[in-house]
N, CA, C and O of each residue as an XYZ file, in Angstrom:
908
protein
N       8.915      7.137     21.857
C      10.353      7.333     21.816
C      10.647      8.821     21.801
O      10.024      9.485     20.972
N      11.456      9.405     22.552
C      11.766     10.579     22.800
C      13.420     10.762     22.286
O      14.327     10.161     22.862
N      13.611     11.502     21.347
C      14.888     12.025     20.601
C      15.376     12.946     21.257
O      14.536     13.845     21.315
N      16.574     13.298     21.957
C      17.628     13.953     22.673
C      18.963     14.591     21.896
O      20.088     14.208     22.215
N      18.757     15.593     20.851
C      20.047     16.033     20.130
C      20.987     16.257     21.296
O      20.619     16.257     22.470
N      22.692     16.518     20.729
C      23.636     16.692     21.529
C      23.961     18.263     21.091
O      23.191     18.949     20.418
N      25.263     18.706     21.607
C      25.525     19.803     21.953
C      25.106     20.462     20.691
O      24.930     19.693     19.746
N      24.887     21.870     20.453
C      24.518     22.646     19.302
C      23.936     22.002     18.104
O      24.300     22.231     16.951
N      22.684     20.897     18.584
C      22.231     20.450     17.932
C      20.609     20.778     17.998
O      20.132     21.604     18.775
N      19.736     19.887     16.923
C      18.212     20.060     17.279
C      17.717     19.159     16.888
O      18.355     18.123     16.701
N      16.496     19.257     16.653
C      15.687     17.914     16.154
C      15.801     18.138     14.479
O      14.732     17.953     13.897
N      16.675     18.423     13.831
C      17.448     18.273     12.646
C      18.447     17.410     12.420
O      18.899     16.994     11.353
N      18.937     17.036     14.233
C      20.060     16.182     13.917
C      19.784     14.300     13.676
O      20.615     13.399     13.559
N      18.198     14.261     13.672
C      17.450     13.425     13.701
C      17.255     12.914     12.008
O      16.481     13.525     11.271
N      18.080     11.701     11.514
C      17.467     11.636     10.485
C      15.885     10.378     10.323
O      15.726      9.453     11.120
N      14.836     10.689      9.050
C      13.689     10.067      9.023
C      13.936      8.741      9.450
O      13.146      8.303     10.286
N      14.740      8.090      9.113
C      14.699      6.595      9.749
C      14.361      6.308     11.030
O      13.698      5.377     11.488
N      15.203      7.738     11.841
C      14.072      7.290     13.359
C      13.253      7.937     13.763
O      12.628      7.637     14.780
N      12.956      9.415     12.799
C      11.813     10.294     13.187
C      10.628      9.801     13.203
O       9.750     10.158     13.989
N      10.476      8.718     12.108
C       9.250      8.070     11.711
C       8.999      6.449     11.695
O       8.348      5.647     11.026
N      10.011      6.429     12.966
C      10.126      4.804     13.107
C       8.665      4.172     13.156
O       7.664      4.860     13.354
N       8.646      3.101     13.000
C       7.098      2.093     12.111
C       6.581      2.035     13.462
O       7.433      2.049     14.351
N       4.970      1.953     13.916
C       4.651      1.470     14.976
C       4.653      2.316     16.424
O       4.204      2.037     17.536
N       5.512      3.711     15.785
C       6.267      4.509     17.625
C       5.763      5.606     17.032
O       5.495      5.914     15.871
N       5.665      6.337     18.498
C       4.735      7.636     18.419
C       6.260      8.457     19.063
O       6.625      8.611     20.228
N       6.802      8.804     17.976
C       8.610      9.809     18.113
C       8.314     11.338     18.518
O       7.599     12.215     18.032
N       9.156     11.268     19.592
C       9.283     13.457     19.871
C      10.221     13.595     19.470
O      11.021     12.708     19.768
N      10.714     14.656     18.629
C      12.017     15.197     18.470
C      11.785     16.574     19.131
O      11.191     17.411     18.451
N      12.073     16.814     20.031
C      12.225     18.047     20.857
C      13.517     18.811     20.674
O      14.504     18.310     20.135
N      13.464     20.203     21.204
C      14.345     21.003     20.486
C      14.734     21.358     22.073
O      13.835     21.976     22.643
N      16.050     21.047     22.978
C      16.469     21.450     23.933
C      16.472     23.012     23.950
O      16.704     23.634     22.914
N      16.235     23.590     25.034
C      16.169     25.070     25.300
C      17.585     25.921     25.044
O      18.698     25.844     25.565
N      16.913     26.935     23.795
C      17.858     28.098     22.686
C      18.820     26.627     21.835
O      19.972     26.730     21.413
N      18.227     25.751     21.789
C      18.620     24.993     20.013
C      17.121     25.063     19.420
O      16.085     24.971     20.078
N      17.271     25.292     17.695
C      16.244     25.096     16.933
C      15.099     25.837     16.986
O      15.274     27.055     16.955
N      14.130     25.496     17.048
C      12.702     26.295     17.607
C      12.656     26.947     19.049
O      12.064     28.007     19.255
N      13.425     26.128     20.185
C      13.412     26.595     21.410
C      13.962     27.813     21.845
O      15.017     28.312     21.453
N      12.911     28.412     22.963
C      13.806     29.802     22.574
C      14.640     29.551     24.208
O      14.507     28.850     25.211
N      15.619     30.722     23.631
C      16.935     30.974     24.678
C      16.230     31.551     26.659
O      15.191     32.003     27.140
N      17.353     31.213     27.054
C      18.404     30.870     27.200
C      18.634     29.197     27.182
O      17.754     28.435     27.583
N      19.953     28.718     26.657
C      20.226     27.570     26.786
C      20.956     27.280     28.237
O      21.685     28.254     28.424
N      21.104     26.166     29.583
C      21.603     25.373     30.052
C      22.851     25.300     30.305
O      23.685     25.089     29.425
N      23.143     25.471     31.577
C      24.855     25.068     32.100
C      25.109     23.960     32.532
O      26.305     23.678     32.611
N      24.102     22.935     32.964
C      24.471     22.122     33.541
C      23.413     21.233     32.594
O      22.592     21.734     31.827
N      23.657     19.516     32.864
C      23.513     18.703     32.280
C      21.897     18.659     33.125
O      20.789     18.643     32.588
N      22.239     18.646     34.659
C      20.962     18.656     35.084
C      19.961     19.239     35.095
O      18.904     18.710     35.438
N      20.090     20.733     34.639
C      19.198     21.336     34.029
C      18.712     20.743     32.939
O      17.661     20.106     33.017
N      19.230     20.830     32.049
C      18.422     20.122     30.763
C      17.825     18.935     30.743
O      17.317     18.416     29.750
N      17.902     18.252     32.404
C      17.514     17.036     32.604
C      16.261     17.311     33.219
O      15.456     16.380     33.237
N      15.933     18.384     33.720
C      14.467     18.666     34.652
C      13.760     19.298     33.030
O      12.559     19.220     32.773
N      14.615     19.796     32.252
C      13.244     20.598     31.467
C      12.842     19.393     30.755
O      11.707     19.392     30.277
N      13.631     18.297     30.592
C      12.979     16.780     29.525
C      11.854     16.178     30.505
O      10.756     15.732     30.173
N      12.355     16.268     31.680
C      11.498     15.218     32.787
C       9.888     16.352     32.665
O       8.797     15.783     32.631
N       9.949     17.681     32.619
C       9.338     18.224     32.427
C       7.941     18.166     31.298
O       6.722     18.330     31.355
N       8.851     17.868     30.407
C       8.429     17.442     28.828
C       7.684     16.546     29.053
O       6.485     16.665     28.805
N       8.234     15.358     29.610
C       7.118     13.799     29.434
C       6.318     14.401     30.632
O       5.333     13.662     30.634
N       6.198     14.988     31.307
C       4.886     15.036     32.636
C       3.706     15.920     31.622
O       2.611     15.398     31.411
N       3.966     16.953     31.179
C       3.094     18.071     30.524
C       2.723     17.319     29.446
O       1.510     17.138     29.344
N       3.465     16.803     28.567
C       2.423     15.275     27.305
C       1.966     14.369     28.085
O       1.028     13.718     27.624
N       2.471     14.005     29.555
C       1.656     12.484     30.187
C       2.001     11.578     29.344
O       1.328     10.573     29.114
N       3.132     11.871     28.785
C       3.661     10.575     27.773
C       4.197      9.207     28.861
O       4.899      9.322     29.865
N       3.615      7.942     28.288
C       4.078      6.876     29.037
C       4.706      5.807     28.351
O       4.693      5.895     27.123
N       5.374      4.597     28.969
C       6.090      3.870     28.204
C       7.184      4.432     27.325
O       7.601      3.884     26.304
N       7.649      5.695     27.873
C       9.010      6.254     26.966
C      10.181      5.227     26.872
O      10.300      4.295     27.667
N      11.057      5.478     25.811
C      12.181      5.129     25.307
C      12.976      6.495     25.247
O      12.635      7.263     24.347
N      13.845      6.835     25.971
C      14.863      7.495     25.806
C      16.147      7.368     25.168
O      17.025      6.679     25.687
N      16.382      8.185     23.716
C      17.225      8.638     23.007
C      18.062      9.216     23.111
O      17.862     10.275     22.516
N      19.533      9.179     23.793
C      20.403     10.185     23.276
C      21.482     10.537     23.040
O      22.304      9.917     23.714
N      21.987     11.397     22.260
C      22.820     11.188     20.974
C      24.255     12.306     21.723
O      24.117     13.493     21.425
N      25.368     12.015     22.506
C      26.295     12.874     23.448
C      25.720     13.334     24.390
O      25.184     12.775     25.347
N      25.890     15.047     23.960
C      25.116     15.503     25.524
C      23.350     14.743     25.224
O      23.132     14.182     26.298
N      22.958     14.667     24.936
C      21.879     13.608     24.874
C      21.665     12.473     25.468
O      20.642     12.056     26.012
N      22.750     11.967     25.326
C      23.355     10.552     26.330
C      23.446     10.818     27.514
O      22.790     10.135     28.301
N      24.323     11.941     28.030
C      24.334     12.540     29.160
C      23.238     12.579     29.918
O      23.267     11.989     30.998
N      21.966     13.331     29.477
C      20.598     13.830     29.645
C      20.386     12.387     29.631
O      20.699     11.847     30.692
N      19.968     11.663     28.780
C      19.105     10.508     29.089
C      19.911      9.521     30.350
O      19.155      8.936     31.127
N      21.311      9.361     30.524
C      21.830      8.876     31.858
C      20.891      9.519     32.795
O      20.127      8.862     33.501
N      20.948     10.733     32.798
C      20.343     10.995     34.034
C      19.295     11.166     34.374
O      19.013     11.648     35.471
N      17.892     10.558     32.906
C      17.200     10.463     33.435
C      16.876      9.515     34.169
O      16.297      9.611     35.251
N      17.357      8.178     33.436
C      17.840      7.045     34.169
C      17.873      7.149     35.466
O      16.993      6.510     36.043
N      18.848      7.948     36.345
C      18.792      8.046     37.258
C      17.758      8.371     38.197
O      17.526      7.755     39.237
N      16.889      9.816     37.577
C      15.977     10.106     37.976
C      14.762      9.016     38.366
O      13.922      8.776     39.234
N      15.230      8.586     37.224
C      13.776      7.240     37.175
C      12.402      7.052     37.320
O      11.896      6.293     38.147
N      11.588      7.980     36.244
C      10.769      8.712     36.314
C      10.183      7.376     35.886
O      10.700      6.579     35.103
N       8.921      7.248     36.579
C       7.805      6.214     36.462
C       7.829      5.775     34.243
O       8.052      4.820     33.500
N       7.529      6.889     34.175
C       6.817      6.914     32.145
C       8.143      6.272     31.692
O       8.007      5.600     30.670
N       9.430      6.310     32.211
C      10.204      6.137     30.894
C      10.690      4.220     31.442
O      10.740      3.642     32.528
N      10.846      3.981     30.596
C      11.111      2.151     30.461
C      12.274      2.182     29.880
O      12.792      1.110     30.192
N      13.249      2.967     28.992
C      14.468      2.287     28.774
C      15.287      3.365     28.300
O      14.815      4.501     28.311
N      16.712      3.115     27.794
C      17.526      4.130     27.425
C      18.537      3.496     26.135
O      19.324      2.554     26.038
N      18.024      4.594     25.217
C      19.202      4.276     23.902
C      20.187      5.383     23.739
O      20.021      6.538     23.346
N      21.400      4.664     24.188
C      22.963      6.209     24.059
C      23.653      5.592     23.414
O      24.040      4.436     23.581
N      24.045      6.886     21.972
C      24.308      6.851     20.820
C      25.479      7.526     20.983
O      25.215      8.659     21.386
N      26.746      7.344     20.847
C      27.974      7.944     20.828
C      28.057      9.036     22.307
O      27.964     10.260     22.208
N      28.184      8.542     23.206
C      28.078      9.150     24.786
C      28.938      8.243     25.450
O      29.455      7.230     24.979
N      29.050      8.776     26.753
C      29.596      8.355     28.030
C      29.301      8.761     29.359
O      28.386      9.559     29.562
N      30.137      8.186     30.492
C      29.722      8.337     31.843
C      30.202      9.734     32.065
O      29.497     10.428     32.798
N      31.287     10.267     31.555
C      31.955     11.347     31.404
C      31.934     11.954     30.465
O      31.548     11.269     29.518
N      32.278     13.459     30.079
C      32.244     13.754     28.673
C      32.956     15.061     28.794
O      32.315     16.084     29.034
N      34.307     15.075     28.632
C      35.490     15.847     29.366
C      35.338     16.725     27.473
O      35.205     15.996     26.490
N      35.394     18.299     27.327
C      35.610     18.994     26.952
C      37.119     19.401     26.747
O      37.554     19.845     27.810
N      38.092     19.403     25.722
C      39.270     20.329     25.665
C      39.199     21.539     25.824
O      38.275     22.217     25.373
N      40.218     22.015     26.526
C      40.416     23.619     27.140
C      40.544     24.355     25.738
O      40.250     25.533     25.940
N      40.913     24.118     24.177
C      40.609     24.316     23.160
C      38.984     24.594     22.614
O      38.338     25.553     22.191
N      38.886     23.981     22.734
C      37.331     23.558     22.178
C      36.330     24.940     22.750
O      35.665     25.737     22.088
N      36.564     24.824     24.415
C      35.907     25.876     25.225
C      36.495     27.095     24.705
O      35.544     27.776     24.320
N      37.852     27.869     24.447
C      38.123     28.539     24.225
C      37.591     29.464     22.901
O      37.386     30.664     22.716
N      37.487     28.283     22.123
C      37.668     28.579     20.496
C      36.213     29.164     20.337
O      35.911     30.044     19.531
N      35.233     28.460     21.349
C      33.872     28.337     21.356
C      33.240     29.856     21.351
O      32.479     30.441     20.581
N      34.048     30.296     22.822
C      33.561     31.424     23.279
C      34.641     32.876     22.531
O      34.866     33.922     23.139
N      35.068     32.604     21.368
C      35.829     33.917     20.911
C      35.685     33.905     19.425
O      35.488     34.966     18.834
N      35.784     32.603     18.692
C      35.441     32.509     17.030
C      34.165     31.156     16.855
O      34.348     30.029     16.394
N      33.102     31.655     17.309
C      31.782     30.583     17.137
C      32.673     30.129     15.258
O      33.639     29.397     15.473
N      32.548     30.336     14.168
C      33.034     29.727     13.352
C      34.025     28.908     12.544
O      33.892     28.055     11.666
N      35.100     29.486     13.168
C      36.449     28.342     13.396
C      35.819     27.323     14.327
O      35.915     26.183     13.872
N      35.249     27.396     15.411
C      35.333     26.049     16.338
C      34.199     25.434     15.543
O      34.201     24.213     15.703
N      33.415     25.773     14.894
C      31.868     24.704     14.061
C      32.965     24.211     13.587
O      33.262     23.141     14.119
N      33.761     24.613     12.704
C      34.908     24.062     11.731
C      35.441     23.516     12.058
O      35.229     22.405     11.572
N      36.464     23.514     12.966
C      37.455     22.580     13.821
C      36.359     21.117     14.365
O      36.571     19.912     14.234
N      35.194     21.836     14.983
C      34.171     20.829     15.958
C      33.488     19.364     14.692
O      33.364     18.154     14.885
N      33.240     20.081     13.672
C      32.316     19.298     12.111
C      33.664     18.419     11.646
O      33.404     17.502     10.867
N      34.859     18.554     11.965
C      35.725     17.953     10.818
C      35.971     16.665     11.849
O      36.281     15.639     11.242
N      35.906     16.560     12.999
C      36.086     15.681     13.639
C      34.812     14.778     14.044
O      34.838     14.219     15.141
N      33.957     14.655     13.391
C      32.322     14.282     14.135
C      32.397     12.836     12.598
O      31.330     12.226     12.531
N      33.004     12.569     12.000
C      32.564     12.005     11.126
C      33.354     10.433     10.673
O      34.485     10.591     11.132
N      33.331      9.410     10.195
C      33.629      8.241     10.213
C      34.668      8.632      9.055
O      35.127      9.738      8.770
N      34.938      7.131      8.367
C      36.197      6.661      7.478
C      35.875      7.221      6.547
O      36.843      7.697      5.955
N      34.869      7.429      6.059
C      34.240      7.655      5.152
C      33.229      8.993      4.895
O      32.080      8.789      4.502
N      33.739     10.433      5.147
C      32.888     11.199      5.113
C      31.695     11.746      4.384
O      31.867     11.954      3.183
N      30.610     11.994      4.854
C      29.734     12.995      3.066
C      29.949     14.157      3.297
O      29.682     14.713      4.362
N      30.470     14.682      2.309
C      30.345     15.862      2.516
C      28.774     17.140      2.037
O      28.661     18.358      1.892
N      28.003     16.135      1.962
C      26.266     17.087      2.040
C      26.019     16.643      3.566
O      25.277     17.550      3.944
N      26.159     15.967      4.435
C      26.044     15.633      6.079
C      26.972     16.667      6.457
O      26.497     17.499      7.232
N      28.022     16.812      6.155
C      28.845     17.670      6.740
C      28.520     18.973      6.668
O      28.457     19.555      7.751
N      28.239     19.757      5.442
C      27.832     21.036      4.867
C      26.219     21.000      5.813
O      25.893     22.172      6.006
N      25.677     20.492      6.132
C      23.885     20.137      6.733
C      24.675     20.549      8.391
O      24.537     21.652      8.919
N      25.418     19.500      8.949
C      25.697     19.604     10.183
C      26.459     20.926     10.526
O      26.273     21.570     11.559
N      27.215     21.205      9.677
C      27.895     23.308      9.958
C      27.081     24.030     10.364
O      27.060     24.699     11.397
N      26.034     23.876      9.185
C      24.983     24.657      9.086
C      23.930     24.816     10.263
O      23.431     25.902     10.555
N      23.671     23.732     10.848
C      22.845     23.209     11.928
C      23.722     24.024     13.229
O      23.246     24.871     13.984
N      24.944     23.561     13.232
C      25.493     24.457     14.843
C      25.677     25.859     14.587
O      25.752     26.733     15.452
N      25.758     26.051     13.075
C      26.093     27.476     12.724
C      24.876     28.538     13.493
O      25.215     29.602     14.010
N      23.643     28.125     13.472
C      22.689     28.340     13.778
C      21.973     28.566     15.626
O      21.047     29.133     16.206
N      23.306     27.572     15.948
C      22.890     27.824     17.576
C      23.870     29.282     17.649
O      24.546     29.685     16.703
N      23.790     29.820     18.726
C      23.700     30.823     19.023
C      25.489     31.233     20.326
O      25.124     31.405     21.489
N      26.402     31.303     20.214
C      27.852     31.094     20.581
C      27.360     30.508     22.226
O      27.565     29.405     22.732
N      26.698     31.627     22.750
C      26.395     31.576     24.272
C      25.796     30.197     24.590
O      26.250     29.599     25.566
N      24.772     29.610     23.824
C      24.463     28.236     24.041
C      25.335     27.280     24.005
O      25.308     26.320     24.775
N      26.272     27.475     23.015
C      27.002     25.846     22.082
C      27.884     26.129     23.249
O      28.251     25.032     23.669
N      28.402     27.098     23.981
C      29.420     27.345     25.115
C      28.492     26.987     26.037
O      29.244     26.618     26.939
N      27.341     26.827     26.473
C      26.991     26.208     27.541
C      26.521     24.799     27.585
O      26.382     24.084     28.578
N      26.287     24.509     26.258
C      26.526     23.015     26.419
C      27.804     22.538     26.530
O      27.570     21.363     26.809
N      28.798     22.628     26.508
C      29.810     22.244     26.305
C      30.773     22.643     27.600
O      31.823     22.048     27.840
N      30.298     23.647     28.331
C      30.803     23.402     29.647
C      29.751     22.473     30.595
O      30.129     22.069     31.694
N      28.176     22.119     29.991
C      27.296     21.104     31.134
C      28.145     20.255     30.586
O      29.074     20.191     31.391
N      28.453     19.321     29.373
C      29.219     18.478     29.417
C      30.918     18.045     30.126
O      31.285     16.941     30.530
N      31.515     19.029     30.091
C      33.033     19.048     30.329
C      32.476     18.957     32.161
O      33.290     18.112     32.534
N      31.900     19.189     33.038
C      31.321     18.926     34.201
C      30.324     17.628     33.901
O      29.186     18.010     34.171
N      30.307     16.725     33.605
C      29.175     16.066     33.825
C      30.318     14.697     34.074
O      31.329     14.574     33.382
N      30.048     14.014     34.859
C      30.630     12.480     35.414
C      29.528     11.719     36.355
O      29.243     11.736     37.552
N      29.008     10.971     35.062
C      28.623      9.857     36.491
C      28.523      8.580     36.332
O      27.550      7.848     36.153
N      30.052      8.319     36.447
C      30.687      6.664     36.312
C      30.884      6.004     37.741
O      31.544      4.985     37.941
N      30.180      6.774     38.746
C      30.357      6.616     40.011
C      28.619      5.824     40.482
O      28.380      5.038     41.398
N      27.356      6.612     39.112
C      26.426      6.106     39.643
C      25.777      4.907     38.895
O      24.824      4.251     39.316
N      26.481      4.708     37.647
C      25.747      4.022     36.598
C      25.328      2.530     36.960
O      24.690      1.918     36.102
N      25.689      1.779     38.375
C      25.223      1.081     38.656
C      23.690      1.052     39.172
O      23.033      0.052     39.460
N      23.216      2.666     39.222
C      22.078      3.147     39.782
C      20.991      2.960     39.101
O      19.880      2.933     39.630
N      21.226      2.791     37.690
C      20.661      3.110     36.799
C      19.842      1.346     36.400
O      20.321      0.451     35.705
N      19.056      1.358     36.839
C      18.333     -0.023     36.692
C      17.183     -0.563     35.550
O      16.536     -1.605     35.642
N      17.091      0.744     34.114
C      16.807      0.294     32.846
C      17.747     -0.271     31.822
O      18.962     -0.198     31.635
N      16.569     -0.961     31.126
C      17.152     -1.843     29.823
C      17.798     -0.396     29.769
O      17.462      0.673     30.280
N      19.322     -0.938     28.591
C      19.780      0.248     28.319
C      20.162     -0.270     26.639
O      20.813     -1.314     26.590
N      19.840      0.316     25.419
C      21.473     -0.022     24.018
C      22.049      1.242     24.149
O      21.636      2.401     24.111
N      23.369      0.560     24.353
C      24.180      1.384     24.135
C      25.035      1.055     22.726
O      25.600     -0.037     22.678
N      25.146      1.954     21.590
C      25.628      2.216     20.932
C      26.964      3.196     20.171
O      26.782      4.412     20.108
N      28.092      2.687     19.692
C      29.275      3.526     20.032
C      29.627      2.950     18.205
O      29.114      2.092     17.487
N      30.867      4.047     18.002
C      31.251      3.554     16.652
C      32.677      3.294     16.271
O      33.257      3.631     17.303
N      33.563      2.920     15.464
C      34.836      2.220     15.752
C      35.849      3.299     14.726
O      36.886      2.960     14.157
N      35.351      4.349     14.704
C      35.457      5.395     14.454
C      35.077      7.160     14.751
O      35.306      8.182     14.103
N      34.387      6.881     16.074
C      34.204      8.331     16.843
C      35.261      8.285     17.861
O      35.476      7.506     18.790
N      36.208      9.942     17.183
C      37.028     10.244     17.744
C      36.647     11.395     19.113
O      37.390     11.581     20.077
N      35.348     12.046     18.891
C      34.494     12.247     19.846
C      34.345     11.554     21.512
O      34.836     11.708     22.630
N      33.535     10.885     20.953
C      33.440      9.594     22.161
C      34.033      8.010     21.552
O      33.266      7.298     20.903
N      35.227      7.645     21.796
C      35.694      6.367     20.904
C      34.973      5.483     22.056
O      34.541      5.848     23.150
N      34.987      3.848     21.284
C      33.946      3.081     22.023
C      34.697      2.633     23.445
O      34.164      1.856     24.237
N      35.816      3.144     23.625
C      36.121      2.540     24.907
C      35.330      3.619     25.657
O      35.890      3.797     26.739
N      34.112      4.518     25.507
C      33.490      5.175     26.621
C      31.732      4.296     26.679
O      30.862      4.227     27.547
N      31.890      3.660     25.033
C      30.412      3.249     24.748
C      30.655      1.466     25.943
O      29.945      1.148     26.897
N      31.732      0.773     25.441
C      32.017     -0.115     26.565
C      32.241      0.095     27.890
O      31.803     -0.855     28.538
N      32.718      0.906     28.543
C      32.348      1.540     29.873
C      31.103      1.211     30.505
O      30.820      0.473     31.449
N      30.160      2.249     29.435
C      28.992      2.584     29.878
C      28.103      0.830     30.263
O      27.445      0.385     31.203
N      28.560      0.326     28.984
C      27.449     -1.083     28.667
C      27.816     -2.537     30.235
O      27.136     -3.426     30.747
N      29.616     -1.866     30.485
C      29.719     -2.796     31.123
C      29.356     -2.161     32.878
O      29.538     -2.956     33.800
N      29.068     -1.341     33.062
C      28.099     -0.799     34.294
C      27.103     -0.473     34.388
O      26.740     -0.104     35.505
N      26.341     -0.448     33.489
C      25.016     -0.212     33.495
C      24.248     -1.789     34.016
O      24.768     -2.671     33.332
N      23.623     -2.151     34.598
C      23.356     -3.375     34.774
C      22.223     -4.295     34.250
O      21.847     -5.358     34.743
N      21.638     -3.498     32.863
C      21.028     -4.150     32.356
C      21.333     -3.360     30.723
O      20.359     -2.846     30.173
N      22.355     -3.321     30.202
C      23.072     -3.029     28.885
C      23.324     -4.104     27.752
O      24.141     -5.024     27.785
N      22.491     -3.799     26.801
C      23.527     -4.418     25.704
C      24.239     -3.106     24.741
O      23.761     -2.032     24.375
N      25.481     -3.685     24.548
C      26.357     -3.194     23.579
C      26.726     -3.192     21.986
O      27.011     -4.326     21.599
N      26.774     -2.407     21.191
C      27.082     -2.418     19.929
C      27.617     -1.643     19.375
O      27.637     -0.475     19.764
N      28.280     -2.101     18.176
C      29.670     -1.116     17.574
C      29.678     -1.255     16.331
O      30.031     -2.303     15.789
N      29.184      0.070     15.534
C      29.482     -0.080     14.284
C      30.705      0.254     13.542
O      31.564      0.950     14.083
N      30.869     -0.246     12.194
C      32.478     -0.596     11.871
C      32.398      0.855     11.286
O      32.719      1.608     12.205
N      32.086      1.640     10.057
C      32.678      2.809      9.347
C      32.183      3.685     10.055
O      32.844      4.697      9.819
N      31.114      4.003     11.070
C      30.758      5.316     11.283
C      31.584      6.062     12.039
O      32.647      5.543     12.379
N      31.304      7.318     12.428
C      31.605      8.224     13.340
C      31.133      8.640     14.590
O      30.853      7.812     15.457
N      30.999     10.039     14.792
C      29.887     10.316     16.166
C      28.632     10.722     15.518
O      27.605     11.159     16.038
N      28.890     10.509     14.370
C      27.486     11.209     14.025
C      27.024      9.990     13.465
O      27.124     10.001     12.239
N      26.595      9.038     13.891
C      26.190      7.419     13.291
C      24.842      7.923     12.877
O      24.317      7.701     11.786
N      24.349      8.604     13.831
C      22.496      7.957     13.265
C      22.209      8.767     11.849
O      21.216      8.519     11.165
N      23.261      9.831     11.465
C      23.266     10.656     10.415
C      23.919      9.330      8.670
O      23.456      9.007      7.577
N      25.166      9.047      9.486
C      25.828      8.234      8.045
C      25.392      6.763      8.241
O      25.899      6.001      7.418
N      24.603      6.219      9.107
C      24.462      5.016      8.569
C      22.816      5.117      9.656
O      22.709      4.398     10.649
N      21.805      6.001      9.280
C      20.522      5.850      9.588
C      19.795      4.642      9.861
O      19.347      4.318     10.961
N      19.712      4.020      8.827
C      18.759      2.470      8.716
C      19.702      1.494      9.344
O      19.322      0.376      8.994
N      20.656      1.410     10.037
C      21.541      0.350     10.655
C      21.031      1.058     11.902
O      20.421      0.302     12.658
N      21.093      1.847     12.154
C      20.483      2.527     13.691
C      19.620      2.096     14.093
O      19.464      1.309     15.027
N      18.474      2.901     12.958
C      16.989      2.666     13.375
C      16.549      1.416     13.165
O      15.391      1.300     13.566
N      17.018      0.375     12.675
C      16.876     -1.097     12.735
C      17.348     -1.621     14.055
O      16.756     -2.574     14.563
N      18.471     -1.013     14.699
C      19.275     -1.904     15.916
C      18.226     -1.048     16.991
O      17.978     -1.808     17.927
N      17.617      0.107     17.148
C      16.631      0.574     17.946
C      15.329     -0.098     17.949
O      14.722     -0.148     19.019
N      14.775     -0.663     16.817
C      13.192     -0.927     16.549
C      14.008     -2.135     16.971
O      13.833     -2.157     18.189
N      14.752     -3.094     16.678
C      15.069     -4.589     17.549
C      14.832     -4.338     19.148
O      13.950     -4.953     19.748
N      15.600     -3.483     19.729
C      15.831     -3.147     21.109
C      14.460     -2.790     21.826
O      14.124     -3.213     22.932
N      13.523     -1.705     20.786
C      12.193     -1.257     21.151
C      10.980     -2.659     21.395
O       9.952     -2.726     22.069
N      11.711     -3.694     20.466
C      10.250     -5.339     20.024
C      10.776     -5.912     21.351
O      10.333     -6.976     21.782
């Protein structure tokens, strides 16, 4: 199983429930200038889609499960597309076919990196917030670097492909939450009802950050999907 953080994220945004799922041999990889990886980070979605495809050829990893969590989702759509022999299926966790950026968001990004973590963290979270997930997740984008979190976030605000997802011919879970104001589930139903081999699921309190506030409901509905 291969883990895919989303925008100004890393393999921090990964909690143990699926780092160390029972039975699976897990990558949490650090997309290029997040976390350990060093810079430059990615303008386009498809870039970050050749350096993953990259990833499983140089391990010769086979039988992958692809993970991913927004722009993660993005990336794993397209590897989908790609359809690289090693990988067998796709799990997208609060994503879509599209993933349209506010002219805010971009702005705020590229002139006060710390107002927009702020503005970006207060909206990522369900009915029910923690605030030690929240203070963890600041901290985590605080850490990417302005020029990156602005280039993920324009590969996303360019990325659409609700035109190919019939292309896409792996098992897919798609997972969405009834509370991400991020990606709300009318993008996670989209996805499930064009993809042509999708199942769908929706959890009730979370947010976009599900695999963070409700971990073991995740990594249980993944290890089902993985048997």
């Amino acid at each position: 199983m291969l883990l895919i953080h989303g925008a100004g994220g890393s393999h921090l945004t990964w909690p143990a429930a699926l780092r160390r799922l029972p039975d699976t041999a897990v990558y949490t990889l650090d997309l290029a200038g997040h976390g350990r990886s060093q810079p430059p980070g990615r303008q386009t979605i498809t870039d970050y889609t050749q350096d993953v495809l990259d990833f499983i050829q140089a391990l010769s990893l086979k039988n992958v499960f692809v993970v991913g969590h927004s722009m993660g989702g993005a990336i794993a759509q397209q590897i989908g597309l790609a359809a690289p022999p090693a990988v067998v299926g796709l799990i997208l966790l609060g994503t879509g076919a599209k993933l349209r950026v506010s002219p805010q968001i971009l702005a705020a990004v590229g002139q006060d990196l710390a107002t927009a973590v702020s503005l970006i963290n207060q909206h990522l979270w369900g009915s029910e917030p923690d605030g030690s997930l929240m203070t963890h997740n600041h901290q985590l984008m605080m850490g990417c670097k302005p020029e990156v979190l602005l280039g993920d976030f324009i590969a996303c605000n360019q990325f659409d492909l609700r035109e190919r997802l019939p292309e896409i011919a792996l098992p897919a879970l798609v997972i969405s939450s009834q509370h991400d104001q991020m990606m709300p589930p009318k993008f996670g139903e989209f996805l499930a009802t064009h993809l042509p081999q999708a199942e769908f699921v929706l959890l009730a309190k979370a947010g976009h950050m599900m695999m963070l506030e409700a971990p073991e409901t995740v990594a249980q509905l993944v290890q089902n999907f993985l048997q």
